[in-house]
Steps between C-alpha positions, in 0.01 A plus 500: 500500500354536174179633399319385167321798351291472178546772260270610264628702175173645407435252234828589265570140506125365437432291139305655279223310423529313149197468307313130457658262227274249389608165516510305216625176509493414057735748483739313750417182340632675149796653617590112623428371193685766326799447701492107448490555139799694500703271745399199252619729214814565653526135590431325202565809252167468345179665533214322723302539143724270332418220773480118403138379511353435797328215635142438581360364854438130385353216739599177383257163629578166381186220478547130397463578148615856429702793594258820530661854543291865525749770393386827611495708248189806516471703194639228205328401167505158430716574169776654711563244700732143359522156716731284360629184625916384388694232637360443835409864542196702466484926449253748503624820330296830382502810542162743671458851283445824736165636369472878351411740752350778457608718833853490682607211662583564903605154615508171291532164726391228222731353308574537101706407319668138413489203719617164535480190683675178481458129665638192491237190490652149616395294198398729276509432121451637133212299507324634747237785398416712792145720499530864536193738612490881604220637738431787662897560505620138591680292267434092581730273355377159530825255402391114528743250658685275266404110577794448664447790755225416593475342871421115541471302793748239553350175656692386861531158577490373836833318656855393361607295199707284715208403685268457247708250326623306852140427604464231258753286585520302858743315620332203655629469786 
């Protein structure tokens, strides 16, 4: 029969106690984005610097008269910022300026840089003069509905032709 017996080797085999790292999860975050960056290089053989412009969070709400969007865009002077409407389709484009700073920058999550955003109206025309206002960092485009957009009731009438016309005549019998 066998006999389990626990040895003990004096603490040879024991881990030596590493000192405390401090966690820091930023520095995880960069070495992500660092890593994405190159895998989009490698991908698309250009440098995430030389991206296309990106596109700002815009709600879109239609009323019976207009179309109104709010493009988010925080940080953008009125002068750097372009709607224009063509052929059916309207366009915000601009671009947002990083500010001068004086110290080192550790982490930058707001966007600079060029953007653009483009969307197709039903019944939109050259004619058609949409109002543009920036405040406190959202752009509303107010772009009223053509005449022909615009929703109109259509009246129902009760009961068929056929009937309508056969009522009139009897028979006589």
């Amino acid at each position: 029969m066998a006999v389990l017996v626990r040895r003990h080797d004096g603490g040879r085999n024991r881990q030596r106690m590493q000192p405390v790292q401090r966690y820091q999860p930023f520095r995880e975050l960069e070495e992500i984005q660092e890593q994405t960056a190159q895998l989009l290089e490698q991908m698309m053989g250009a440098s995430p610097e030389v991206a296309r412009p990106w596109i700002p969070d815009v709600d879109i709400e239609e009323t019976d008269d207009a179309w109104i969007l709010e493009a988010e865009l925080p940080g953008a002077r009125a002068e750097d910022v372009h709607v224009e409407t063509d052929e059916g389709e309207l366009t915000i484009r601009g671009a947002i300026t990083e500010h001068e700073r004086e110290g080192i920058l550790r982490r930058r999550t707001r966007r600079v840089g060029e953007f653009e955003y483009a969307v197709t109206l039903p019944g939109l025309s050259g004619d058609v003069e949409p109002e543009a206002r920036l405040h406190h960092g959202v752009l509303e485009v107010r772009v009223p509905k053509p005449e022909q957009s615009k929703p109109r009731e259509i009246q129902i009438r009760e009961g068929d032709d056929d009937d309508a016309s056969d009522s009139g005549t009897g028979s006589g019998s």
